[in-house]
Every structure is written in C-alpha cells, then in structure tokens.
C-alpha positions as CSV (number, residue, x, y, z in Angstrom):
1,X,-35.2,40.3,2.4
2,X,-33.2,39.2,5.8
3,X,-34.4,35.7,5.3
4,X,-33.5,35.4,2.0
5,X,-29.8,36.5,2.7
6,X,-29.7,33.8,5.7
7,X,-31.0,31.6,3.9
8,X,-28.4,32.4,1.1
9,X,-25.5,32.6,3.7
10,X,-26.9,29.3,5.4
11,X,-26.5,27.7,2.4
12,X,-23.2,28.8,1.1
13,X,-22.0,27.3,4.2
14,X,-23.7,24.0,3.9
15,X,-22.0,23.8,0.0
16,X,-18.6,24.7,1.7
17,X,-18.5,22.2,4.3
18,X,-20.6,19.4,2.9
19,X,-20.7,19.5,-0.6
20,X,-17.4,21.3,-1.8
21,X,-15.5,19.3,0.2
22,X,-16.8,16.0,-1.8
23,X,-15.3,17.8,-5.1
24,X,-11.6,18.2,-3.5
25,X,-10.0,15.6,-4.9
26,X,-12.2,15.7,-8.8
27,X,-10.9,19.2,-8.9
28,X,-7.9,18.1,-8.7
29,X,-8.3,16.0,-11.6
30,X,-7.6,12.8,-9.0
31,X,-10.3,9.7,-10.0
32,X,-12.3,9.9,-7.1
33,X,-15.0,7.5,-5.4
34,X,-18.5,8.6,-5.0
35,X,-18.7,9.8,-1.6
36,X,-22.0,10.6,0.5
37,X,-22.1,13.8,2.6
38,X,-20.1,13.8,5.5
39,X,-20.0,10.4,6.0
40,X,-17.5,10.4,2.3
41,X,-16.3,6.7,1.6
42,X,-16.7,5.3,5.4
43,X,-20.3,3.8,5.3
44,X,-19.4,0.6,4.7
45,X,-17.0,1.1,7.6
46,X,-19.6,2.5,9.8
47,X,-22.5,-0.1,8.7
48,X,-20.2,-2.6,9.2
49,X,-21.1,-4.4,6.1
50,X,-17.5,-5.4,4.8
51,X,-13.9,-6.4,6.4
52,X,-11.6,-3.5,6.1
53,X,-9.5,-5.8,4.2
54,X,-11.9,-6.4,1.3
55,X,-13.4,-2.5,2.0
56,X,-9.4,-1.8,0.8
57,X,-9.6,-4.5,-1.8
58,X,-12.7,-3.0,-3.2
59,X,-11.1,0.5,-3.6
60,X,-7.8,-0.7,-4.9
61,X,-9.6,-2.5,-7.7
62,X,-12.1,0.3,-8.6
63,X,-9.7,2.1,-11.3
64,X,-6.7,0.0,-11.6
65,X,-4.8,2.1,-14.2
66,X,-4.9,4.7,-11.9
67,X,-1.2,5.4,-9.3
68,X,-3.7,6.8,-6.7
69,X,-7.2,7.1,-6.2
70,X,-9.2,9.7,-4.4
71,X,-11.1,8.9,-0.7
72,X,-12.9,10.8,2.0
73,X,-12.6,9.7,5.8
74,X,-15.7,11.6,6.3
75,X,-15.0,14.9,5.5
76,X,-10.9,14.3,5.2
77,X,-9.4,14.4,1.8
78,X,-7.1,10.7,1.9
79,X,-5.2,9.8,-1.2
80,X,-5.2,5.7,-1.7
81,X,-1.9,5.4,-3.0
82,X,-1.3,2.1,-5.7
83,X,1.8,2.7,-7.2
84,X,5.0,1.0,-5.8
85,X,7.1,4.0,-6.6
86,X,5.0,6.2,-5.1
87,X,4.4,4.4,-2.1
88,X,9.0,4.3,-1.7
89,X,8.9,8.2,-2.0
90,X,6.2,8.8,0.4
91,X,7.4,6.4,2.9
92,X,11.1,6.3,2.6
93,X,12.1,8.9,0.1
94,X,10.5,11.8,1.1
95,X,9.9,10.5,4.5
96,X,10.4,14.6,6.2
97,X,7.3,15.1,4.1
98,X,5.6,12.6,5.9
99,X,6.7,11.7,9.0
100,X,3.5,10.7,11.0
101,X,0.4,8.3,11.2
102,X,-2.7,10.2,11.3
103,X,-3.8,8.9,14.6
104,X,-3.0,9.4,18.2
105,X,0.4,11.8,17.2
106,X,-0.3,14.6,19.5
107,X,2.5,16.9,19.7
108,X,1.1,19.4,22.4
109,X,-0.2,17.3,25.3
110,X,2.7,16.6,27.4
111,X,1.5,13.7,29.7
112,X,2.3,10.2,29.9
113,X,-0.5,8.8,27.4
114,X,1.7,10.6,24.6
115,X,4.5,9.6,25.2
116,X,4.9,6.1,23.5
117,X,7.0,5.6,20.5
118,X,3.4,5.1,17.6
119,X,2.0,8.4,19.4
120,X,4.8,11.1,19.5
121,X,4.9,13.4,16.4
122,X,7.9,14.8,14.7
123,X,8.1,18.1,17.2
124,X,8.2,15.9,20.1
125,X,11.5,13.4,19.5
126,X,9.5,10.9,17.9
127,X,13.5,10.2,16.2
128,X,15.3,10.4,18.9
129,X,13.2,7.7,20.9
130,X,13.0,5.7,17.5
131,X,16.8,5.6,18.0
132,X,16.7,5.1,21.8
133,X,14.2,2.0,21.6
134,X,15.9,0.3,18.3
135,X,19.0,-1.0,20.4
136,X,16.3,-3.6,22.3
137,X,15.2,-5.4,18.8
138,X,18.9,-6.1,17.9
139,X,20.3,-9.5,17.2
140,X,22.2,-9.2,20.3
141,X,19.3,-8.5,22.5
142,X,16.8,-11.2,20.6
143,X,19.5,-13.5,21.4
144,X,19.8,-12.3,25.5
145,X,15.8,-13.2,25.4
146,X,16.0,-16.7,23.5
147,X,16.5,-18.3,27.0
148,X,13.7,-16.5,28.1
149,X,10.7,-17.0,25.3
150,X,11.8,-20.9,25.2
151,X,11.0,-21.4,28.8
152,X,7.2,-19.9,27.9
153,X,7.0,-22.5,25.0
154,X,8.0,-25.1,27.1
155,X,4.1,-23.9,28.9
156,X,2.7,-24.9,25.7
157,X,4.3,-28.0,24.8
158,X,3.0,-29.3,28.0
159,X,-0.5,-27.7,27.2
160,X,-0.7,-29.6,24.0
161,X,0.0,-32.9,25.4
162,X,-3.1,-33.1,27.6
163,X,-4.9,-32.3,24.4
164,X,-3.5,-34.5,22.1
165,X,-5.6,-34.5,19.0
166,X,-8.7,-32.2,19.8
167,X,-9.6,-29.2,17.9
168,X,-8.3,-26.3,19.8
169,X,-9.4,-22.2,18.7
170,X,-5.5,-21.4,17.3
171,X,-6.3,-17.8,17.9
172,X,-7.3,-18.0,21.4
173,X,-4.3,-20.6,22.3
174,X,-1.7,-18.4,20.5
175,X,-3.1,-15.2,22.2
176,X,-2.4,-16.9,25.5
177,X,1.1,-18.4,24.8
178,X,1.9,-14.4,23.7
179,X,0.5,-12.9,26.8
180,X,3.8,-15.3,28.6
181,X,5.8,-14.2,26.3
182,X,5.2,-10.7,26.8
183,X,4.6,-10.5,30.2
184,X,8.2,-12.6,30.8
185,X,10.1,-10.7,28.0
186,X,8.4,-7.1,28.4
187,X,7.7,-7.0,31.9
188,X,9.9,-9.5,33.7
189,X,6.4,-10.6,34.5
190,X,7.1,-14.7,35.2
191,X,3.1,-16.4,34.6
192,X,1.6,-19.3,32.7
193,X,-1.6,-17.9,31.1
194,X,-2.3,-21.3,29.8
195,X,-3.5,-22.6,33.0
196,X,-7.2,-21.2,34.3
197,X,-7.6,-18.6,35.5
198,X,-4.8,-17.1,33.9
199,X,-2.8,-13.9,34.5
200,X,-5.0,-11.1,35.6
201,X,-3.1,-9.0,32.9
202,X,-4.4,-11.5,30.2
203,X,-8.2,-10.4,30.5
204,X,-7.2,-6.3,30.5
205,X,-4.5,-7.1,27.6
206,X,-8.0,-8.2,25.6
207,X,-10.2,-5.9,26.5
208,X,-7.4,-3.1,25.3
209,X,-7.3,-5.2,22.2
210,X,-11.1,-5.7,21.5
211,X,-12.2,-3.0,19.1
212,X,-15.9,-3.3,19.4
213,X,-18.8,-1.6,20.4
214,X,-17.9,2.1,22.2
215,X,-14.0,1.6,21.3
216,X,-15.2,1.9,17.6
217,X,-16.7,5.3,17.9
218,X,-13.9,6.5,19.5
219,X,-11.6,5.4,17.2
220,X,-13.5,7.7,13.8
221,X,-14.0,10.2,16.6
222,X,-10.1,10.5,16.2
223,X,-10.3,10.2,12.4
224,X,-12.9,13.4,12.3
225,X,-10.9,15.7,14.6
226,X,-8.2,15.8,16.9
227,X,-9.5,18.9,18.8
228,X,-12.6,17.3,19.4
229,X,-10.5,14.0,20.8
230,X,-8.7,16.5,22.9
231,X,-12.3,18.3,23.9
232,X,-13.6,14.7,25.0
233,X,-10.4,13.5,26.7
234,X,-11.1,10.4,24.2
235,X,-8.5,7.6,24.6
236,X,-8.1,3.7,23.1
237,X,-7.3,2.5,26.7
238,X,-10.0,2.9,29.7
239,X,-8.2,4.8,32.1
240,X,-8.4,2.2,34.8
241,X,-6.7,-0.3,32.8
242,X,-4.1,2.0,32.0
243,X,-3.1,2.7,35.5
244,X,-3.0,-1.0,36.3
245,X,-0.9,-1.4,33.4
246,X,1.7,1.1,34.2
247,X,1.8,0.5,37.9
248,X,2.7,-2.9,37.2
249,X,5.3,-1.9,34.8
250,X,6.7,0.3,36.9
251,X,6.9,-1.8,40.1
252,X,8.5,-4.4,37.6
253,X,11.5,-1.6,36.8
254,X,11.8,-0.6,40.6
255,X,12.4,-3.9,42.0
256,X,14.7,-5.1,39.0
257,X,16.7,-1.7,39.7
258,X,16.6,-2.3,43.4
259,X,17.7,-5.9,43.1
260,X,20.7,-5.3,40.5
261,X,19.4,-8.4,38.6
262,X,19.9,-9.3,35.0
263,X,17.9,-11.4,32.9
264,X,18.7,-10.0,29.6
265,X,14.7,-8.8,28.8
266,X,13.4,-5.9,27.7
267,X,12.9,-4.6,31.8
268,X,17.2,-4.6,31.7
269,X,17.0,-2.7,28.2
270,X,14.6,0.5,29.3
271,X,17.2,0.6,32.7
272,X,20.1,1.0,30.6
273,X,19.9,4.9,29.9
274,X,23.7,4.8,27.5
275,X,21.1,4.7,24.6
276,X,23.3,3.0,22.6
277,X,22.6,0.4,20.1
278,X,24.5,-2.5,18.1
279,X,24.0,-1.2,14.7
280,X,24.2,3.1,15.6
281,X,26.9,3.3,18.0
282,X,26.9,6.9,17.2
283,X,23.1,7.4,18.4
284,X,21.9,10.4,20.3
285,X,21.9,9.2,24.0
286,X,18.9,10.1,25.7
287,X,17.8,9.7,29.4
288,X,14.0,8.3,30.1
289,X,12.2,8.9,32.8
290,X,10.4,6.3,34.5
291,X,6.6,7.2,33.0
292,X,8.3,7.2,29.5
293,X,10.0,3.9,30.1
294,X,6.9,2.5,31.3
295,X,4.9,4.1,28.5
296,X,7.3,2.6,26.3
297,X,7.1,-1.3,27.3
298,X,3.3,-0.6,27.5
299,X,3.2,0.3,23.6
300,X,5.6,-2.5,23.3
301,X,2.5,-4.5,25.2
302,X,0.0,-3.2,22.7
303,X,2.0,-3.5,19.7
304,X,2.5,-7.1,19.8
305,X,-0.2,-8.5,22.0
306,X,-2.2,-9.5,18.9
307,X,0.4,-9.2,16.1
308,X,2.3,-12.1,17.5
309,X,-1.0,-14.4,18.2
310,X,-2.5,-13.4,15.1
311,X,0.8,-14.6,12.7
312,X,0.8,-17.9,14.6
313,X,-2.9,-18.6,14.4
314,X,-2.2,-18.1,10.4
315,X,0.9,-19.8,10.2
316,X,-0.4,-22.7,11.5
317,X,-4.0,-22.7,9.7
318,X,-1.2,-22.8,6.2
319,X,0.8,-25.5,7.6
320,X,-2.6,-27.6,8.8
321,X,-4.2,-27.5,5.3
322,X,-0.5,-27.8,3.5
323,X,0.8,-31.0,4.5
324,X,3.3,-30.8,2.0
325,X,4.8,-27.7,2.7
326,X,4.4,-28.9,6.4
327,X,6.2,-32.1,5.9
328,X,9.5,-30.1,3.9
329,X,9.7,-27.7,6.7
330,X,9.6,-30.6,9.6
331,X,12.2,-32.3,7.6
332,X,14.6,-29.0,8.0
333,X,13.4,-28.7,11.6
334,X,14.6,-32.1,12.0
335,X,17.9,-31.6,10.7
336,X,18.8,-28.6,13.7
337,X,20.4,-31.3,16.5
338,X,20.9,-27.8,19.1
339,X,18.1,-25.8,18.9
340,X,19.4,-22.0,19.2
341,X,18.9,-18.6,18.3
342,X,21.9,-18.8,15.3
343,X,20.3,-21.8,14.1
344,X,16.6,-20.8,14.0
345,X,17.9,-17.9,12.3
346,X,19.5,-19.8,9.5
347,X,16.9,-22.1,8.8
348,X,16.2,-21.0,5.1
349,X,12.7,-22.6,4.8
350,X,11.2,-21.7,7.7
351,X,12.3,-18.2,6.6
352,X,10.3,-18.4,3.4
353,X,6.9,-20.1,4.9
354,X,6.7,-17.3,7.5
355,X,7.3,-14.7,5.1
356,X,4.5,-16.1,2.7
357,X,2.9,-16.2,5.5
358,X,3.0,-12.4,5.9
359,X,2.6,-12.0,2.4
360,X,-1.0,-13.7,2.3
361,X,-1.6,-12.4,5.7
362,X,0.0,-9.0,6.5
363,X,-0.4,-7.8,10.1
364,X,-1.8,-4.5,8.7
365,X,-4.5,-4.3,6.4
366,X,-3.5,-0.8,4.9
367,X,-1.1,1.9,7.2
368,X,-1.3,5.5,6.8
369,X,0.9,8.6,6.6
370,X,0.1,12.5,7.3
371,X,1.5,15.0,5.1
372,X,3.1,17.6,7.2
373,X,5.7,19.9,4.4
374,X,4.1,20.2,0.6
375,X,4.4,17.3,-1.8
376,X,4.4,17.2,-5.6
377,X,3.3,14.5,-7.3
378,X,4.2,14.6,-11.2
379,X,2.2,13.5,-13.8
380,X,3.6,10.1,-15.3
381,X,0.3,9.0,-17.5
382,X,-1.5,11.1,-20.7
383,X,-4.5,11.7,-18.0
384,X,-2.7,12.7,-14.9
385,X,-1.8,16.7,-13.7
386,X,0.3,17.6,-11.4
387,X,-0.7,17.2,-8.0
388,X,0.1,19.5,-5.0
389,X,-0.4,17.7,-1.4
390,X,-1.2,20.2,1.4
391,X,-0.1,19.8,4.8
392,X,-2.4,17.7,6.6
393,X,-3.5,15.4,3.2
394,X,-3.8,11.6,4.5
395,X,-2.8,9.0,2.4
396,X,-3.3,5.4,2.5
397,X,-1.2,2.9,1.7
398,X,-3.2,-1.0,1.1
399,X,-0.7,-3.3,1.8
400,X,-3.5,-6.5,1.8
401,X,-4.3,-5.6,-1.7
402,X,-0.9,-5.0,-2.9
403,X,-0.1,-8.6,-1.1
404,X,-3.2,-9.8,-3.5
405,X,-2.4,-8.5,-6.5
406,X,-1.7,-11.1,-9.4
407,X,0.3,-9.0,-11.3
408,X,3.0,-8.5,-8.5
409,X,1.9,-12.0,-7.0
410,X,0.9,-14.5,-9.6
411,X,-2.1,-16.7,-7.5
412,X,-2.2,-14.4,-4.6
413,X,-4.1,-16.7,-2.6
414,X,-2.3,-19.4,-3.0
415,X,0.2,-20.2,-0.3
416,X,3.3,-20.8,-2.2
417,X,6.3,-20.3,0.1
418,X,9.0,-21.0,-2.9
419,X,7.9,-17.4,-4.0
420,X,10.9,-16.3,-1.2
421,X,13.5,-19.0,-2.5
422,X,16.8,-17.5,-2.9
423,X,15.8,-18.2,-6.9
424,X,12.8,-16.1,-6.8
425,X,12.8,-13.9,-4.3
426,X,15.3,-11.6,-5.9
427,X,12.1,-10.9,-8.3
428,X,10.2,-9.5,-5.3
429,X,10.2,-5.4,-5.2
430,X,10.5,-4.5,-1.5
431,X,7.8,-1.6,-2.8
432,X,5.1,-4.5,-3.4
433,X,6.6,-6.6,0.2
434,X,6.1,-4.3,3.6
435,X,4.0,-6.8,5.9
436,X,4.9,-4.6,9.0
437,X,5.0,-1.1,6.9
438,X,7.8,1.0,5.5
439,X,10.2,3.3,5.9
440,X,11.3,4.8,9.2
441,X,7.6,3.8,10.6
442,X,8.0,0.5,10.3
443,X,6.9,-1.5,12.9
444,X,10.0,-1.5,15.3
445,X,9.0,-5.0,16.9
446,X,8.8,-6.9,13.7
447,X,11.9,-9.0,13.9
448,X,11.0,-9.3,17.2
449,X,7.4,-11.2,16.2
450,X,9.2,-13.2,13.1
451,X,11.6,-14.3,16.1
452,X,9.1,-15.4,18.5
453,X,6.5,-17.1,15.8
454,X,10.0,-18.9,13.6
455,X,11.0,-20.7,17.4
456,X,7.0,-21.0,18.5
457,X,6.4,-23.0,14.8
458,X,10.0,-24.9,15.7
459,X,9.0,-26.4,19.2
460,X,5.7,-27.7,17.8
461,X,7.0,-28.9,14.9
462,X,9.8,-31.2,17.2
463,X,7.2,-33.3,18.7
464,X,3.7,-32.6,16.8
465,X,1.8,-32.6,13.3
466,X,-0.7,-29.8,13.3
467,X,-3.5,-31.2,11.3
468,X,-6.8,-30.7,10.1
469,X,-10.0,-30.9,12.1
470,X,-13.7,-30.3,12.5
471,X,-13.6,-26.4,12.7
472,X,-10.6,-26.0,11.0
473,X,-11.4,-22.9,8.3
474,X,-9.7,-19.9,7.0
475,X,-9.5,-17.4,9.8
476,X,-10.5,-14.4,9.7
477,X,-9.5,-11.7,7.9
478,X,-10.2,-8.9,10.3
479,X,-12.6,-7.9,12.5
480,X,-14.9,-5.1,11.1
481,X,-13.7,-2.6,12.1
482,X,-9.6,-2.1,13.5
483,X,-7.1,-2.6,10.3
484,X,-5.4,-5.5,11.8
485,X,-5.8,-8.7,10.7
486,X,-7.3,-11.2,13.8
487,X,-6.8,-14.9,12.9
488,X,-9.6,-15.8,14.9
489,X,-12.6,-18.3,13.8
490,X,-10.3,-21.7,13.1
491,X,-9.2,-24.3,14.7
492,X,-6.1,-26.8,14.4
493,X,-5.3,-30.1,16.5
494,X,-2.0,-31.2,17.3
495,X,-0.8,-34.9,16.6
496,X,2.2,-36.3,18.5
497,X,4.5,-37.2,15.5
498,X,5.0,-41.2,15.3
C-alpha cells in the first residue's frame, strides 16, 4: 500500500515539474513548439546542430500568423514575440513591466562583478547609472575622442600597406584594430595590437569573448537558475582575468587623476563625478567609486570588443563583393577635402550602407526581456485569448529574423543600402529596425560603434579598394552558441587605389 502511494506521489511530482510544465504555454491557448522534457526547445542549442540565428529563424517561421509563439528554455516558459506592436509596448511602452535581461541582473550580491551597467537590475540603480554613463556617448564626447581613434587607424593604414593585395582574415584584422581603439579610448591604454606580439590585453580580451567549450555550460547554467549560478559562484569571466583587467583599469584612472591630464577619453569621463550629460542637464548626479568606475569601462571593454570587429568584418565583406555600391560610397568619400568628426557625420551614404549593413547583419541575433510587474496581452485575432504574463515570464525578441523578413524587407538578403535613402527610409517602422535593441536597454555604445566603423570604412576607403579574393565568403553568421553575430570565416584584400 506504502509503495503504491510513493509511487503515486513520485509521480505526481515528475508530471508537475516535467510534464506540466511543457503544457504552460498550450493552456494558455499560446501556439506552442513541441518541447522535449526538461531540455524544452534548447536541443538544437545544446547539440549544437544549428546557428542561433537560423535556430531563431526556424521558430519565427513555424506559425507566421501568429503575434507570439510559445518556447521553453528548458524548463522556463519564454514567449517569442513577432509582432512589431508588441515588441514597442514591451520594450518601450511598458518598459516598468519589463525592465531587465534575463541574464546576469542580480540585484542582491553587492560586489564589484554586479555592478556593471548590462548586470544591475531595477532595485539596484540600474537608471540612475544608465543616466550617469549616457553623458560619455554624446556628440560632444565622440567628438573629444575623434583625435584619439584616428591615430589607432593611422596603425592600420600602415598595416595594410605591407600587405598590399593578399587575402587577410577581416575578422581577425578588425578584432585587432578594435582592441587599439579600446584600449586607447577606454583605458587610456596607448598600444599597437597590430604588431606581434600584441598587447597582452588582446589575448585575455579573446578568451573573455570566446564562448566555447566550459563557457557554454555556464552560460544555460544561468538560463536554468540563478540560485544555482549563485550556489556555484558561476561567472562569464575567469576570475584571473578579471583581476588583471580591473587592476589595469584602475591603475589607468589613478595615474590620469594623479597627473591632472586630459585627453578627452572615456578614462577623463568616469573621473568627472558632476554626472551631467549634454542632452539631460537635469540628470541625477551620482558619485562612483573607483570599483564601479572600473567595472564600468570593463563592461564598456566587453560590450564592444566584438561588436565593433564584427560590423567591420561585415561591412567590408558587402563592400568587397558590391563594387558598385563600393565605388558610389568612395566617390562621396572623395568629395570630404577635411576629414572630421562633423563631416563623417554628414556623409549621407555612408549613413545608409552601414545601416544596411546592420539591417542584414544585426549585432544581436534576438535580445530578451524579463517580466517583473503583470502584463496583459489582448486578443487582436479570431484565435487569440487574453493573455496574463506573470512575473518572471521571458520573452524573446528575434531581431535577425525580423531583419529577414520579406514582408517588412522586400529581398532580405540582398544588400540594398537605398532601402535607408531619405526617399525610402521614411517607410521603415523603427518596430521592424533595432540592430542594437530597443527601448531604454538599448545598447548604450551603439553610436559609439557606428562612429568608430563610419571613420574605420572612411580611412580605407581614401587610399584602398577592398576587393575580392581567394577566401573571400560570407562570414559567419554566429558562432553556435552566444547570440552575437561573429563575422569570422572571410577574407578581403586591400588594393591601393590607382
């Protein structure tokens, strides 16, 4: 009799956590993918078998009438949101409802790891820093830093004249010219990374950024639960490295305070404590101390180390197998006798090839947003119900597909920058356009990357052709397992122009 009521018991526990969970989203009348137990819709994650970009792709297309569509990140309810609409209210609209990623916010430890602007939560002044850190991407400061990022692409005009011609790995070149960058503009760190060996901080930067192998499992291990990532003291950044990283950082903001120096960088911005920006004079004024201002140029490491390299390696894969669209923009390039930051800026076609650029390749492959107050969802079609979001429901939002789709993006992979002409572009909803996300969220750093690729493209384009050669094929989409997009796997040559 005993057995037969464990037994019972055993299994009314197995049907709650395994099996009932796999129904949440059908009782809910949602369309819902197929999922296995406990693993839900992540196999072809964990198996590797597919890019996340066509993983997303796959989804997105599997009931296309449908605003949403059910998903399980293992045992995690996520809501795969397709609707434009939808996707403004979630991420700008009702952005209180959802005002966090679903990784790495941790509002309870108080240590340095947590305090960087992608992982504080709502509870711990994830605004107020917002605020704080926007007055170092104004036009104003881009402009302090021109000086600065020109003298790093002077390193790589001079690298592509001793190799005139050859086929040379975009990705890794462009990786290299943004660890200078970075270093200079970031860290007040002056290095060539170009030249062998290169800045010691150039190997850690890629192992932080190399998502393979152990780094994988941690990363779902955050997806499952965050009290187990807590348990396991589980982190994206070996501990070593990390100290390395932050020492240097901070030895950088000692000796600029020490000095009284100014070179207009990002080193000068964390130092000034007014918290005062160009565009929100009235912004809460907040003092850092020096772990959080460290911590903060760190994410500001991470955040663009491969964003940066990745847009260039695309940009200039488009330009190599576009001639035409490369020869109009070199025309306009050209035409600019005083290169400048005023006049990169109003140089209307490179505008639209680097923002067809991030249309075809977006830096993100999907970005996600946690539900932290209720959300109602009303029924718009004859086969939708109303539908109540919990606190803690995940939703994803695909911007690659949305990028892809023909009926916002007629020939989606065709790279067709008169699509952001000042005749068409008026026809592009800024619902169905978010390369580096929406909303509050959005990537703080991305006029900062559009800045650094527009005058990186600009300086090659002065004295080089960037053409075709053995090797030269699409890059990748992304690696097989991290969201964003890589650009690695092609390669370009540079031509001196005649």
């Amino acid at each position: 009799m005993w057995f037969l009521i464990l037994v019972a018991f055993i299994s009314l526990l197995v049907y709650l956590s395994i099996f009932k969970v796999n129904t949440y989203w059908t009782r809910k009348c949602v369309p819902q993918l197929t999922p296995l137990p406990l693993i839900g819709n992540m196999g072809s994650i964990i198996l590797r078998k597919k890019e996340v970009s066509h993983i997303t792709q796959d989804i997105y297309n599997s009931f296309p009438n449908s605003r949403y569509i059910g998903i399980y990140q293992f045992r995690k309810p996520t809501l795969f949101v397709r609707d434009p609409e939808l996707i403004r209210q979630i991420t700008i609209k009702c952005f209180n409802n959802f005002p966090e990623h679903s990784l790495f916010n941790n509002d309870e430890n108080d240590v340095p790891k947590n305090k960087g602007l992608f992982s504080l939560g709502a509870k711990s002044g994830w605004h107020d820093m917002r605020k704080r850190l926007n007055g170092g991407f104004t036009p104003n400061k881009m402009k302090d830093m021109f000086g600065i990022i020109n003298e790093s692409v002077d390193t790589l005009v001079e690298y592509l004249s001793e190799r005139e011609g050859a086929g040379v790995d975009s990705r890794e070149l462009f990786t290299r010219l943004n660890c200078n960058v970075i270093l200079n503009t970031m860290f007040g760190i002056e290095c060539n990374c170009l030249k062998e060996p290169p800045h010691k901080l150039f190997s850690m930067g890629n192992e932080i950024n190399d998502y393979s192998s152990w780094k994988f499992v941690r990363i779902f291990a955050t997806t499952i639960s965050m009290t187990l990532t807590k348990l396991l003291d589980i982190n994206l950044v070996r501990g070593e490295l990390f100290v390395h990283f932050m020492q240097a950082i901070k030895g950088s903001l000692r000796e600029r305070e020490r000095n009284k120096t100014f070179r207009g960088d990002m080193v000068d911005f964390m130092l000034d404590n007014k918290g005062e920006t160009d565009d929100e004079p009235s912004a809460k004024k907040i003092n850092l101390n020096e772990d959080e201002k460290a911590m903060q140029l760190f994410g500001f490491f991470i955040g663009g180390y491969d964003a940066i390299s990745a847009l260039l390696a695309y940009s200039s894969y488009e330009l190599a197998v576009n001639p035409d669209i490369q020869r109009r923009l070199r025309e306009e390039v050209e035409g600019v006798t005083h290169l400048t930051y005023e006049s990169l800026m109003n140089m209307k076609y490179l505008d639209m090839v680097v923002s067809e650029v991030l249309r075809k390749w977006p830096i993100a492959v999907f970005i996600d947003r946690k539900c932290m107050e209720q959300f109602v969802i009303q029924p718009e079609h004859a086969n939708e119900a109303e539908l109540i979001l919990e606190p803690g429901i995940l939703c994803w939002i695909p911007i690659y597909a949305i990028h892809r789709d023909p009926k916002y993006y007629p020939e989606p992979e065709k790279f067709d920058p008169e699509r952001f002409s000042e005749k068409n572009k008026h026809q592009i909803n800024r619902s169905v356009y978010f390369p580096f996300g929406a909303g509050p969220r959005t990537c703080i750093a991305s006029k900062f990357s559009v800045y650094v690729c527009k005058l990186v493209l600009v300086r090659i384009l002065q004295e080089y052709q960037i053409v075709e050669c053995e090797g030269t094929v699409p890059p990748s989409d992304v690696s097989k397992i991290v969201i964003f997009l890589s650009g690695s796997g092609s390669k370009v040559a540079f031509k001196r122009k005649n």
